[in-house]
Biopython code that builds the backbone (N, CA, C, O; Angstrom):
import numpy as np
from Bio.PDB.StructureBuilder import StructureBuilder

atoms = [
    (1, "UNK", "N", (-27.985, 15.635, 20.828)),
    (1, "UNK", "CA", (-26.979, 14.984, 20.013)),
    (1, "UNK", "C", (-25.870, 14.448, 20.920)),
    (1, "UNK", "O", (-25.695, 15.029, 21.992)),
    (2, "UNK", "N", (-25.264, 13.620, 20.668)),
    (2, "UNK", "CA", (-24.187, 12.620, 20.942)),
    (2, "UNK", "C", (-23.089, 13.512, 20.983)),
    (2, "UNK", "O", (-22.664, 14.096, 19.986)),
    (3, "UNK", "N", (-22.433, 13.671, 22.598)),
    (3, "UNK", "CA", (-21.119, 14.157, 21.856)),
    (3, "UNK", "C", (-20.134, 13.375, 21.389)),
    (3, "UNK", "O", (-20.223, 12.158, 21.553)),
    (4, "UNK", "N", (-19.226, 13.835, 20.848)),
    (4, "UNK", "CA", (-17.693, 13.451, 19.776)),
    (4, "UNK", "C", (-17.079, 12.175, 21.262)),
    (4, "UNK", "O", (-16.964, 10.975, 21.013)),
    (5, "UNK", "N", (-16.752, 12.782, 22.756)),
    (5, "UNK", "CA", (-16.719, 12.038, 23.883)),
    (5, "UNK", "C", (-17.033, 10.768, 23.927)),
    (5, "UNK", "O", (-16.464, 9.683, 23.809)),
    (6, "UNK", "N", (-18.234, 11.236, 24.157)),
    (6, "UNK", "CA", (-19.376, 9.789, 24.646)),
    (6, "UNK", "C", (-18.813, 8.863, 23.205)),
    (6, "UNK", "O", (-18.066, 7.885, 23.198)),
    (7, "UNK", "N", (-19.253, 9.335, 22.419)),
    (7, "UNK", "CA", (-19.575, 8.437, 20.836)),
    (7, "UNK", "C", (-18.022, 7.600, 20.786)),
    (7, "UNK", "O", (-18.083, 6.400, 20.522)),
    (8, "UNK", "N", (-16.647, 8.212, 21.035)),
    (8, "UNK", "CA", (-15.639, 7.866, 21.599)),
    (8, "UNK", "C", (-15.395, 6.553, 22.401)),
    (8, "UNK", "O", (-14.730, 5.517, 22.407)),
    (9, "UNK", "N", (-16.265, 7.188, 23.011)),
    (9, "UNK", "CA", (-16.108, 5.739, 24.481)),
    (9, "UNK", "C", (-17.072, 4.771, 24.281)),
    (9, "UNK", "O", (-17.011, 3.722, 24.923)),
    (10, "UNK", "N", (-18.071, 5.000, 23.377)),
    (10, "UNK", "CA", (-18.706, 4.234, 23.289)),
    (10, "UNK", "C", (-17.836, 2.909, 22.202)),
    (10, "UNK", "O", (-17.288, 1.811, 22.296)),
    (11, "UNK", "N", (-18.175, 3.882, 21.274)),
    (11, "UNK", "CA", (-16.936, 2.677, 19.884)),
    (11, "UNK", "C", (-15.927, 2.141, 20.636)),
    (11, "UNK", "O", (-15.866, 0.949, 20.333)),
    (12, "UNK", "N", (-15.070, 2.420, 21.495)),
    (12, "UNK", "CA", (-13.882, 2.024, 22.178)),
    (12, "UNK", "C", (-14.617, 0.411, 23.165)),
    (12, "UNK", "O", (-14.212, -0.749, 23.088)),
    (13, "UNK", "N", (-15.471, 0.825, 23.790)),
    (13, "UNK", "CA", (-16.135, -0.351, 24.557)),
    (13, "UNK", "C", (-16.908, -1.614, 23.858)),
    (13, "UNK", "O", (-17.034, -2.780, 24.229)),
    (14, "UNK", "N", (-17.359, -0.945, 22.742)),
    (14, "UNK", "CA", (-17.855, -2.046, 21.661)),
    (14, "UNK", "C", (-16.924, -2.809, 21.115)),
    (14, "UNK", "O", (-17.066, -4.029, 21.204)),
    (15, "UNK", "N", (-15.490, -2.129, 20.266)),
    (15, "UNK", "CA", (-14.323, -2.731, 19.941)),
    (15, "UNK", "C", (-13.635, -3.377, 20.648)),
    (15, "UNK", "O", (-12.986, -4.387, 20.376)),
    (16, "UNK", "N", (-13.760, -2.704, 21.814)),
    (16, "UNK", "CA", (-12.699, -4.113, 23.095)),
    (16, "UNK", "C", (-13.808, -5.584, 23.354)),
    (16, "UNK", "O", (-13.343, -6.703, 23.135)),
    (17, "UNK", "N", (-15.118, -5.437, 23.778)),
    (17, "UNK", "CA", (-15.595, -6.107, 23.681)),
    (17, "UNK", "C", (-15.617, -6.790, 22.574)),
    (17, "UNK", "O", (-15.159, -7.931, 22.636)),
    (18, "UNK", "N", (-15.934, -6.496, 21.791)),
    (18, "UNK", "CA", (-15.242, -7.623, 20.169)),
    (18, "UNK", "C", (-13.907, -8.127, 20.195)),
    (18, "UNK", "O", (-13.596, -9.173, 19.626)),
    (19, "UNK", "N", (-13.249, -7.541, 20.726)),
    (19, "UNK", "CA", (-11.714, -8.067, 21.227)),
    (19, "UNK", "C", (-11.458, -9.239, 22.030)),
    (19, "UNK", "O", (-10.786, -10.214, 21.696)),
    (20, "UNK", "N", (-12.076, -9.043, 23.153)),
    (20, "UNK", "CA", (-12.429, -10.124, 23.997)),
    (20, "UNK", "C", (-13.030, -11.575, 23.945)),
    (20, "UNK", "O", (-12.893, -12.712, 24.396)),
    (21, "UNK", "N", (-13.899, -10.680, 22.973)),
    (21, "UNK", "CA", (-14.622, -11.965, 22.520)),
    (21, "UNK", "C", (-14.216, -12.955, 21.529)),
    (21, "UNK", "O", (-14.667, -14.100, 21.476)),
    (22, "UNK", "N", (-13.219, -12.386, 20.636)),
    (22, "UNK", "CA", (-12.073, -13.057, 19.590)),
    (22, "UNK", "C", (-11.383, -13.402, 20.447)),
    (22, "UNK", "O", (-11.893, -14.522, 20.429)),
    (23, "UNK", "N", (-10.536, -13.498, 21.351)),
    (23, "UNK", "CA", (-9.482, -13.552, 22.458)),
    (23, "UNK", "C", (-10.247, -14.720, 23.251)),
    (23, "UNK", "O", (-9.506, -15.703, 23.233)),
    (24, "UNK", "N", (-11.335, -14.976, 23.881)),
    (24, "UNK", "CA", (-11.557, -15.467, 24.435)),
    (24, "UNK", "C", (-11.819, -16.956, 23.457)),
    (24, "UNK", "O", (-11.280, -18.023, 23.752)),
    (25, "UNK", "N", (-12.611, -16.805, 22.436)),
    (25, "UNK", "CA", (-13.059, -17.941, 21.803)),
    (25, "UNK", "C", (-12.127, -18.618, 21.304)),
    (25, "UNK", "O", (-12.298, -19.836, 21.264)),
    (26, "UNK", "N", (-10.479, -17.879, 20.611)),
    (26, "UNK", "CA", (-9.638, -18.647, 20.318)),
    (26, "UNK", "C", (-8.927, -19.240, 21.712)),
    (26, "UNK", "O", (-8.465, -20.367, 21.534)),
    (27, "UNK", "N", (-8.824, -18.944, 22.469)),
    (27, "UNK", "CA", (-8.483, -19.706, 23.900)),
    (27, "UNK", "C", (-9.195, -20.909, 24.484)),
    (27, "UNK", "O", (-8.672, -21.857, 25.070)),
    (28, "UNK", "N", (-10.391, -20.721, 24.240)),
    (28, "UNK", "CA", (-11.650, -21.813, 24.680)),
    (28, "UNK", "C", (-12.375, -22.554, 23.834)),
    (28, "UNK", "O", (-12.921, -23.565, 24.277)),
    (29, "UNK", "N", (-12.475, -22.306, 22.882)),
    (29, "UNK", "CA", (-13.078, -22.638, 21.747)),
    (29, "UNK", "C", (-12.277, -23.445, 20.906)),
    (29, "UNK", "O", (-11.363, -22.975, 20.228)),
    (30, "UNK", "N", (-12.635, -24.836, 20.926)),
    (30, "UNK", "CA", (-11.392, -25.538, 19.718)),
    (30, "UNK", "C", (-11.929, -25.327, 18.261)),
    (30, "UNK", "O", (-11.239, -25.385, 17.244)),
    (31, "UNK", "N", (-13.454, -25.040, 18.336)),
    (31, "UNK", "CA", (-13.471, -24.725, 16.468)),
    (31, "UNK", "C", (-13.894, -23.461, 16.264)),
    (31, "UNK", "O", (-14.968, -23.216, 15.713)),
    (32, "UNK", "N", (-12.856, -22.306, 16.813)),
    (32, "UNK", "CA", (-12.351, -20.805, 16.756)),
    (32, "UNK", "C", (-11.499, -20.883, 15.144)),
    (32, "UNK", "O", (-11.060, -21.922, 14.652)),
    (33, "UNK", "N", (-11.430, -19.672, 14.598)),
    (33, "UNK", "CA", (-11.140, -19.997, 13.247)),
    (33, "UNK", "C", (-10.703, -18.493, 13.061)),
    (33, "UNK", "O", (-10.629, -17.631, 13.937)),
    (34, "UNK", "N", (-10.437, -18.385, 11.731)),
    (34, "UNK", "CA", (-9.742, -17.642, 11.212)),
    (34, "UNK", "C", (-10.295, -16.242, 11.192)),
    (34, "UNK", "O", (-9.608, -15.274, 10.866)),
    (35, "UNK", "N", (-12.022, -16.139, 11.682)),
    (35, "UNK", "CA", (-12.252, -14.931, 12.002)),
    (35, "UNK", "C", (-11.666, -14.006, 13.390)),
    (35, "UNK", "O", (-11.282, -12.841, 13.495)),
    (36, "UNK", "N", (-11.803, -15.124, 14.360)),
    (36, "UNK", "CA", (-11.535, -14.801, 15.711)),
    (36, "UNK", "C", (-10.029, -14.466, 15.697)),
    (36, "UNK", "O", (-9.516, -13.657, 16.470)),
    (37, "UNK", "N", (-9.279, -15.250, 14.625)),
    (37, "UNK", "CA", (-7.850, -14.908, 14.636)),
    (37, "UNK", "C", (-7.251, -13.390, 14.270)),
    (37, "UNK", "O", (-6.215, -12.820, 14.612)),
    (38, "UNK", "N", (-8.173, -13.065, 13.572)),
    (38, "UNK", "CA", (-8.080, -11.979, 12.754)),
    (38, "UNK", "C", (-8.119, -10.610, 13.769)),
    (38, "UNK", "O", (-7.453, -9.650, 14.156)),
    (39, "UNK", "N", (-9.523, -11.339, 13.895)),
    (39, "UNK", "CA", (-9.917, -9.834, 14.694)),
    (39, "UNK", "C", (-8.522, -9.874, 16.207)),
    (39, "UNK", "O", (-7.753, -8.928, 16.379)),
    (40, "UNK", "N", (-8.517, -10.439, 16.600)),
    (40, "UNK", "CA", (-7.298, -10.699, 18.069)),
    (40, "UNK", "C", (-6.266, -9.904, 17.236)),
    (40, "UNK", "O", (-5.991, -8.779, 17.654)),
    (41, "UNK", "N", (-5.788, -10.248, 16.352)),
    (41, "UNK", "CA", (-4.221, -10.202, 16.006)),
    (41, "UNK", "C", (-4.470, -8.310, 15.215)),
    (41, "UNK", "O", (-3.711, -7.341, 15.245)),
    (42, "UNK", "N", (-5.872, -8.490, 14.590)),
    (42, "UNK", "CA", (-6.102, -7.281, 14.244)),
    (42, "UNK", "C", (-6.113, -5.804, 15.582)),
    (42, "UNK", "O", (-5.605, -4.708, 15.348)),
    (43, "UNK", "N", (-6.817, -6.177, 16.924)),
    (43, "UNK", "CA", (-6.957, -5.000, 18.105)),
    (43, "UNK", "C", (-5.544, -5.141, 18.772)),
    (43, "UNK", "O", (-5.205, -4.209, 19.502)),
    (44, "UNK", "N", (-4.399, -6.530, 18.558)),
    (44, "UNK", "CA", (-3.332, -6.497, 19.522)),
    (44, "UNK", "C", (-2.218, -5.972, 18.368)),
    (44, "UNK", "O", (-1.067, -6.234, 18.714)),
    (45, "UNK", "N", (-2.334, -5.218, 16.942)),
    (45, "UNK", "CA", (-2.036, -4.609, 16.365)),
    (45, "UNK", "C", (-2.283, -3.153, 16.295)),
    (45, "UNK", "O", (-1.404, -2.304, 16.151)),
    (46, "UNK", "N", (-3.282, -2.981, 16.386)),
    (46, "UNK", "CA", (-3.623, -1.772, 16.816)),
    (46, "UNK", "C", (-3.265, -0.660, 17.959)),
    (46, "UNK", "O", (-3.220, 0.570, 17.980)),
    (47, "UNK", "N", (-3.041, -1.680, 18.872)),
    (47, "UNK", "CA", (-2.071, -1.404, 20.259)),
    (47, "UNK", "C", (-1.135, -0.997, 19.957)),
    (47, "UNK", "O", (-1.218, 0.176, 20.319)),
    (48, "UNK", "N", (-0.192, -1.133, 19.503)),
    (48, "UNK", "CA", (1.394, -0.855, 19.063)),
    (48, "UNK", "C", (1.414, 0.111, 18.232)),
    (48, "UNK", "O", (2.457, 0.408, 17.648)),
    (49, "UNK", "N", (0.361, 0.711, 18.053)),
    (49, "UNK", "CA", (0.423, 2.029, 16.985)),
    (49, "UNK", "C", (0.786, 3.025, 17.947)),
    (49, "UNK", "O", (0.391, 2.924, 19.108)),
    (50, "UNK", "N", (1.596, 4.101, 17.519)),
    (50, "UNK", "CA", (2.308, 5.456, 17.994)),
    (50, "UNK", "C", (0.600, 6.392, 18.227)),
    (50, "UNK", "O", (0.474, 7.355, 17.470)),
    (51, "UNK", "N", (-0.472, 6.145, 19.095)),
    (51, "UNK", "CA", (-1.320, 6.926, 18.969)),
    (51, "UNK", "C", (-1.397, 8.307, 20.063)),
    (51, "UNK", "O", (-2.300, 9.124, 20.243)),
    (52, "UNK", "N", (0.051, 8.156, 20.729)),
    (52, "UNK", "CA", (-0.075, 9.460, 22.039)),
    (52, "UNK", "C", (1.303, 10.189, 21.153)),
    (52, "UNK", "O", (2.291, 10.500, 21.818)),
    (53, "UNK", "N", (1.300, 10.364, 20.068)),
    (53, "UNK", "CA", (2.163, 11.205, 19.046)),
    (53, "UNK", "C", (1.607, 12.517, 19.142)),
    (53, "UNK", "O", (0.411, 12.533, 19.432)),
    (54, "UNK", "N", (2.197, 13.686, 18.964)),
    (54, "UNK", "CA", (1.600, 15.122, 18.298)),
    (54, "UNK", "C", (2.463, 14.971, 17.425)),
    (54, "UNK", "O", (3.445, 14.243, 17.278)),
    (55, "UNK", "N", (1.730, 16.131, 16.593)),
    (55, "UNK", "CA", (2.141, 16.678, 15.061)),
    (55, "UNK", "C", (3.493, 17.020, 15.408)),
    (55, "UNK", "O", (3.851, 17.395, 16.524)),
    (56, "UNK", "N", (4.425, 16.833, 14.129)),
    (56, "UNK", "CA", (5.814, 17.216, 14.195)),
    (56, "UNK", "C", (5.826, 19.290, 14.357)),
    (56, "UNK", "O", (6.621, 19.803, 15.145)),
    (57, "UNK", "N", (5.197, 19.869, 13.807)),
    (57, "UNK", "CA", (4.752, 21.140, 14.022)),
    (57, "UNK", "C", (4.996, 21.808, 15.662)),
    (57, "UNK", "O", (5.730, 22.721, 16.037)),
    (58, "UNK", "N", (4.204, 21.071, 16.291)),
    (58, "UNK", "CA", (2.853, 20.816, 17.824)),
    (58, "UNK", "C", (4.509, 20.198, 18.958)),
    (58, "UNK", "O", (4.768, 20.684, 20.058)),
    (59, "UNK", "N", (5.114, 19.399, 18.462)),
    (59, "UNK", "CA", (5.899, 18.709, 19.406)),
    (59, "UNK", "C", (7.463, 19.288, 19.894)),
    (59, "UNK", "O", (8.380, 19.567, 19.122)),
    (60, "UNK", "N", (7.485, 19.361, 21.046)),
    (60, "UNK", "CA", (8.641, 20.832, 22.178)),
    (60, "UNK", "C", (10.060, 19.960, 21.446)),
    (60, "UNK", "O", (10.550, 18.853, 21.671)),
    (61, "UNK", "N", (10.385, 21.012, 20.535)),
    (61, "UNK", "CA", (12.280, 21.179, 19.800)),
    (61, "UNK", "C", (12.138, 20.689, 18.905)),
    (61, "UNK", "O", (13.108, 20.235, 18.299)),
    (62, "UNK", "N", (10.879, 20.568, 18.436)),
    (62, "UNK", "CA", (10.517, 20.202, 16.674)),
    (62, "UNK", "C", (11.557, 21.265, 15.579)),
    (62, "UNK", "O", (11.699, 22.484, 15.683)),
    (63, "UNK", "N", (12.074, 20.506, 14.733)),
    (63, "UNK", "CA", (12.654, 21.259, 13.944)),
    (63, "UNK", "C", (11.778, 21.526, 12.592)),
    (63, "UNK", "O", (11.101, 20.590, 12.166)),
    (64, "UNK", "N", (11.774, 22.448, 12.086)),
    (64, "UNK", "CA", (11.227, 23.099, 11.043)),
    (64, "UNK", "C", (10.743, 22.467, 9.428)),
    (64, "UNK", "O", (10.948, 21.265, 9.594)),
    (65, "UNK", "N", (10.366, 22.580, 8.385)),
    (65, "UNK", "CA", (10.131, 22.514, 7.483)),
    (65, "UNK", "C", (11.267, 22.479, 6.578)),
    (65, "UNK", "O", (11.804, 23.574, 6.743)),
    (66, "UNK", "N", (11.840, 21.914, 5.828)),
    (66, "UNK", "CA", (12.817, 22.074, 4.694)),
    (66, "UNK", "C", (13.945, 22.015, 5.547)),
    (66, "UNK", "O", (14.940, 22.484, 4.994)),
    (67, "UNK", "N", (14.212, 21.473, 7.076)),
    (67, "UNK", "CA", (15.722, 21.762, 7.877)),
    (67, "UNK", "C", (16.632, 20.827, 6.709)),
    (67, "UNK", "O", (17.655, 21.262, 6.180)),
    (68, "UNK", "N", (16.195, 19.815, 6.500)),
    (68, "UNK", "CA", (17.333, 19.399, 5.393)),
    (68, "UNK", "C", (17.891, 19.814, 4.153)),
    (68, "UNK", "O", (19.060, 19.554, 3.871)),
    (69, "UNK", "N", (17.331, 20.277, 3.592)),
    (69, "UNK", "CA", (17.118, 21.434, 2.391)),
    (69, "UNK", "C", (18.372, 22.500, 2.800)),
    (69, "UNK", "O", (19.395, 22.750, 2.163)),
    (70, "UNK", "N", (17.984, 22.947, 3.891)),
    (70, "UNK", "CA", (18.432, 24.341, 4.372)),
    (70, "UNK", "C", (20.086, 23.570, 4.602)),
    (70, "UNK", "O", (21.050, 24.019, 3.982)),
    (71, "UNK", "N", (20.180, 22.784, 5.240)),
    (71, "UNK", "CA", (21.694, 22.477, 5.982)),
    (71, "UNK", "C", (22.223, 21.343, 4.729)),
    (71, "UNK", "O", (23.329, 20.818, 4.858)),
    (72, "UNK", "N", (21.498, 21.075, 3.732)),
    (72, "UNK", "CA", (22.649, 20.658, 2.766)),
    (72, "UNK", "C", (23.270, 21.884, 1.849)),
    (72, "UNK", "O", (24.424, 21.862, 1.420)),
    (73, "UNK", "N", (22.402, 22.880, 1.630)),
    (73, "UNK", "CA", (22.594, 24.103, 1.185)),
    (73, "UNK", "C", (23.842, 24.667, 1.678)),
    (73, "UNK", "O", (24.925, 24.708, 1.095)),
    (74, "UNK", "N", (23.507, 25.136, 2.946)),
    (74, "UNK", "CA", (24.324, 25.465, 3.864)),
    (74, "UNK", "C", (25.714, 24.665, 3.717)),
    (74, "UNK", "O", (26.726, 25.363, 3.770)),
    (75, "UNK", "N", (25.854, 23.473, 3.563)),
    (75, "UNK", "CA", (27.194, 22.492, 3.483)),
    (75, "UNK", "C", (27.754, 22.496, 2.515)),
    (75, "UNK", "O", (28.794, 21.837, 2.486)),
    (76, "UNK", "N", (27.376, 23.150, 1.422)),
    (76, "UNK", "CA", (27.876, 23.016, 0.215)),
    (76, "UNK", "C", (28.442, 24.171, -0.360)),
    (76, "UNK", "O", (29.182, 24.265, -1.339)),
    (77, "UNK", "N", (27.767, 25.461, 0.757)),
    (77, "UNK", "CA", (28.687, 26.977, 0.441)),
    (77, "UNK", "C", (29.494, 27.004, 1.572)),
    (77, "UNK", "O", (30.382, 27.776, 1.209)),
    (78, "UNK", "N", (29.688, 26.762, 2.379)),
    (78, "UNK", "CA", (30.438, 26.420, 3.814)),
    (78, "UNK", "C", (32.069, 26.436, 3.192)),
    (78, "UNK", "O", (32.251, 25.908, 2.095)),
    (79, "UNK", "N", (32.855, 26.852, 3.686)),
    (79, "UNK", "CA", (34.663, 26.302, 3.248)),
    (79, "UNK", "C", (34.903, 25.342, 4.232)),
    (79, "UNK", "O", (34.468, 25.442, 5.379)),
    (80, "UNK", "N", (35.646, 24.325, 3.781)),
    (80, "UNK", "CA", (36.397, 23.033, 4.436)),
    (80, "UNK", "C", (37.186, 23.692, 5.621)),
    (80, "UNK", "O", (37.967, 24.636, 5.736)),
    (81, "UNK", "N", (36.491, 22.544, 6.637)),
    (81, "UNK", "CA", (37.202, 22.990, 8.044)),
    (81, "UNK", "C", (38.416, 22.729, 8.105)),
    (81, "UNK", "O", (39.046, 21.723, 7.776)),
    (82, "UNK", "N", (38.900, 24.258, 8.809)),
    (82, "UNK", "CA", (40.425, 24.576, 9.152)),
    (82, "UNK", "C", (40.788, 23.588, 10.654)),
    (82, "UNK", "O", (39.970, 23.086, 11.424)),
    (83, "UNK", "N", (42.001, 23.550, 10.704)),
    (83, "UNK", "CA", (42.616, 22.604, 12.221)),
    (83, "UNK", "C", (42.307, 23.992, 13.355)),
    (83, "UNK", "O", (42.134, 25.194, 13.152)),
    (84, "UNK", "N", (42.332, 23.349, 14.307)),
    (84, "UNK", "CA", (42.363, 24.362, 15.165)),
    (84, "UNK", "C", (43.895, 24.744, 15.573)),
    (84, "UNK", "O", (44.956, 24.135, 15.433)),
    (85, "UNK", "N", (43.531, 26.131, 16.190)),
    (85, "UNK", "CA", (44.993, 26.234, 16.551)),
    (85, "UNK", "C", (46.253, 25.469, 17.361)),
    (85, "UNK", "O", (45.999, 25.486, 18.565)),
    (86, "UNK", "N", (47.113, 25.022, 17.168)),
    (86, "UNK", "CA", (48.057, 24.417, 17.710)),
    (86, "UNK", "C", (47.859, 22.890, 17.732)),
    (86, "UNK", "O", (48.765, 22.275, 18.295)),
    (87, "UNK", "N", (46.988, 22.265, 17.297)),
    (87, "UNK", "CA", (46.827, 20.968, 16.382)),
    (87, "UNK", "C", (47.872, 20.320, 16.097)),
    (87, "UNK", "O", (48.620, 20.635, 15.171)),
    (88, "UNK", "N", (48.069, 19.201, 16.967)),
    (88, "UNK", "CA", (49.300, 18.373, 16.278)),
    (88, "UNK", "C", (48.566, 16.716, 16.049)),
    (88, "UNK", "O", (47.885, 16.169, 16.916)),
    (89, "UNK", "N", (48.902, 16.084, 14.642)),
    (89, "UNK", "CA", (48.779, 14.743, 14.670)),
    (89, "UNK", "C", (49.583, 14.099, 15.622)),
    (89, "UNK", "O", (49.548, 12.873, 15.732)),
]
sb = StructureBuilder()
sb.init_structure("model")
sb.init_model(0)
sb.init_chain("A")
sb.init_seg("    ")
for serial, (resi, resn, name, xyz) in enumerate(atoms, 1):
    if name == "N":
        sb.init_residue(resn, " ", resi, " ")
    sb.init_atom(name, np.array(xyz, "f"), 0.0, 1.0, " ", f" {name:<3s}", serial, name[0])
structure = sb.get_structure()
């Protein structure tokens, strides 16, 4: 069986090559059309996606579940801040 890897790199090399080949034909090709457009504008979209992200969970000083929840809570039993000492306008 195929691993998850290979099968990976494989789809990845097939899709760029389809890339290329939209890319190339609208460049060279004067009766390139609205498929070739598609697919180009479709893989140089794809690019710009956030795909080296981890999970908000997974990612170093991630804050928690419900933090907003918790600190409007928190703001609303809180007493109105005092001046500090010796405070002059």
């Amino acid at each position: 069986m195929v691993s998850a890897r290979t099968a990976r790199r494989a789809a990845a090399l097939v899709l760029g090559a389809l890339w290329w080949w939209a890319v190339l034909r609208l460049a060279l090709e004067p009766g390139a059309g609205v498929l070739e457009g598609a697919v180009a504008v479709g893989g140089w979209g794809l690019s710009v996606l956030p795909v080296h992200c981890v999970p908000r969970r997974r990612a170093a000083g991630a804050l928690g579940a419900g933090r907003w929840r918790r600190a409007l809570r928190g703001a609303e039993q809180r007493p109105a801040p005092t001046r500090p000492r010796g405070y002059r306008p």
